[in-house]
C-alpha positions in Angstrom: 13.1 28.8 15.9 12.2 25.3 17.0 10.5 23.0 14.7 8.4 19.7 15.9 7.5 17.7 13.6 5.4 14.5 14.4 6.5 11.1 12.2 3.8 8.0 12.1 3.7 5.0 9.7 0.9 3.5 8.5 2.5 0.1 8.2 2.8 -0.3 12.4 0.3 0.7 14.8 1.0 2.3 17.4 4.3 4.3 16.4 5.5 7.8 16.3 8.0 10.1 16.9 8.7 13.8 17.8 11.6 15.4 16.1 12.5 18.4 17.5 15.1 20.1 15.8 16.3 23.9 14.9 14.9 25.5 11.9 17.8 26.6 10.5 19.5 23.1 10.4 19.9 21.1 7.2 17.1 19.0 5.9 20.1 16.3 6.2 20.7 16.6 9.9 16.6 15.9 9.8 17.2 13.1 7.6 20.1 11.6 10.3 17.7 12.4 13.5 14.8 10.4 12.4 17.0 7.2 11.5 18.5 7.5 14.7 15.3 8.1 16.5 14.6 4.5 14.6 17.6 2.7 14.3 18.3 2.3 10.9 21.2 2.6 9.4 22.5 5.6 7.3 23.8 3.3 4.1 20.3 3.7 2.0 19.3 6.4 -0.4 16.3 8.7 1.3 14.8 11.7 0.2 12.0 14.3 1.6 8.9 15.2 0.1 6.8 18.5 0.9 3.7 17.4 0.1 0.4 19.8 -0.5 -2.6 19.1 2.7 -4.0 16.1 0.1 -0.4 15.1 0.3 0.7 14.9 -3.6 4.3 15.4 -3.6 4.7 19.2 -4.4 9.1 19.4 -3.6 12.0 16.5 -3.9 14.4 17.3 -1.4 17.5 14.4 -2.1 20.3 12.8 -0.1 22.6 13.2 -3.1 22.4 14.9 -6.7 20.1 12.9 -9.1 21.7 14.8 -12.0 18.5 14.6 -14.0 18.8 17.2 -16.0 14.9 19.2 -15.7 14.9 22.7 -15.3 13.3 22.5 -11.9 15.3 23.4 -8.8 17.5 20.2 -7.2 17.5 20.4 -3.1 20.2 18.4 -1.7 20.0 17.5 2.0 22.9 18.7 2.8 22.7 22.6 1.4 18.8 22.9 2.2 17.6 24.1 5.6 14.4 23.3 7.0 13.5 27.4 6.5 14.2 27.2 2.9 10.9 25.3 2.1 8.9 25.1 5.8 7.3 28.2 6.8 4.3 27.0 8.7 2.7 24.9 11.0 0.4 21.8 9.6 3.1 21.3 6.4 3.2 17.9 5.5 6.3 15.2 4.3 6.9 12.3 3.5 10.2 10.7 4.6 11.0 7.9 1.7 13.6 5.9 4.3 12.8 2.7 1.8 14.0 3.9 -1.8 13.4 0.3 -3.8 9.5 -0.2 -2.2 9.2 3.4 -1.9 8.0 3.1 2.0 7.7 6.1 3.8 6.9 8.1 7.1 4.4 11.0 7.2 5.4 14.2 9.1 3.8 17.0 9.7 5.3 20.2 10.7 3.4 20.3 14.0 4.9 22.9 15.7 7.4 26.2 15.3 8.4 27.2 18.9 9.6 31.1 18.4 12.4 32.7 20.5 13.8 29.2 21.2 16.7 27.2 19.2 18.2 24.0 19.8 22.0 23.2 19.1 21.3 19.7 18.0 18.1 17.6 16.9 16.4 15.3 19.2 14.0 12.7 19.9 11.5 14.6 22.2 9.0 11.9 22.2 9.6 7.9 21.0 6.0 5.4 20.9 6.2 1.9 19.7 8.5 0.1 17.2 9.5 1.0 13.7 9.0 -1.3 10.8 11.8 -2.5 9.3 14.1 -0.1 7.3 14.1 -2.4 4.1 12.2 -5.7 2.9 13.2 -7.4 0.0 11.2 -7.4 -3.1 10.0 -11.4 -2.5 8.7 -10.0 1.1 6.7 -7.2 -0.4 5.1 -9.8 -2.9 3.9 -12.2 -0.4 2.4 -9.1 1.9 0.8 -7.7 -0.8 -0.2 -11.0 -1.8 -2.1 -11.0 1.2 -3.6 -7.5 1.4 -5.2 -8.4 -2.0 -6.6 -11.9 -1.0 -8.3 -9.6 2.3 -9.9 -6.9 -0.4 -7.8 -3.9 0.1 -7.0 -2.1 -2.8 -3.5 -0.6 -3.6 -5.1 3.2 -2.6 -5.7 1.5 1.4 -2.8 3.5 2.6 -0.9 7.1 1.7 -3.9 8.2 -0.8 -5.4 11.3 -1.2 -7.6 10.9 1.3 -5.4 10.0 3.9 -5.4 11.9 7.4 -2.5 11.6 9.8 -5.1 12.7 12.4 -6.4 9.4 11.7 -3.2 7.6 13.0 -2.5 10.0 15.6 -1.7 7.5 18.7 -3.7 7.6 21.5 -2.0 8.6 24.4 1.1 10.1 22.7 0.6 14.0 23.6 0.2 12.2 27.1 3.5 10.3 27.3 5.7 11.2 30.7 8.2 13.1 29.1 9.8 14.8 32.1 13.2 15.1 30.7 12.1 17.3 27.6 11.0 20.0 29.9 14.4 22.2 29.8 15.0 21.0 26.0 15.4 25.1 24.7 
């Protein structure tokens, strides 16, 4: 099986990606698709989160061992596949790529092609520009600095409430994509 999952941002309008990858590759093969697809670099800690539809983080899926000692299953990247813990269209992630602001993506498992797999992953469809992969702590002051002095609260983006229908980018579905046609 084939798995599509679609990755916006609410920090930049206008971006998204399509991840196409196999179902039974690792969630760390995921993990090194979507920084490619972005162009970050592979030196920071990341993790996976399947999230319920409200998106409250249900599963921690890690780059490494935490070691933290609960009782509760540890996924590692690398020994999880995606079939492990996605079974079905509409599941939701979030992709923490910034550990130390906890920044993220939000995926959704959009579609699961039957009959089909794919050797490696791949960038079926690439909009607009990624934020940056880290900002420093002083950075992250000064922009929240000025969210606050605008009168948006700290729940604006990623709470309960949020909808990545509501960031879907126009136009995206429509992208010429002529060379993903013969992709399976």
């Amino acid at each position: 099986m084939v798995y599509k999952f679609l990755i916006l941002s609410d920090e930049v309008d206008h971006f998204a990606r399509e991840i196409s990858i196999d179902s039974e590759a690792t969630f760390l093969e995921l993990n090194n698709a979507i920084l490619d697809s972005v162009n970050y670099t592979h030196d920071q800690l990341t993790s996976f989160f399947i999230c319920e539809d409200n998106w409250e983080k249900k599963t921690e899926v890690t780059l490494m061992d935490m070691e933290t000692g609960y009782e509760e299953d540890s996924w590692i990247m690398a020994d999880t596949r995606l079939s492990e813990l996605l079974e079905e269209e509409k599941q939701r992630m979030l992709f923490v790529f910034d550990n130390m602001t906890e920044r993220s993506f939000f995926m959704e498992l959009r579609e699961i092609i039957t009959g089909k797999n794919l050797d490696k992953p791949l960038c079926s469809k690439s909009m607009g520009t990624p934020p940056p992969q880290t900002i420093d702590f002083d950075e992250l002051e000064k922009k929240n600095a000025v969210t606050d002095d605008l009168g948006i609260d700290d729940d604006f983006y990623g709470d309960a409430g949020f909808d990545p229908d509501e960031l879907d980018p126009e136009g995206f579905d429509d992208l010429d994509m002529s060379d993903d046609k013969d992709l399976y």
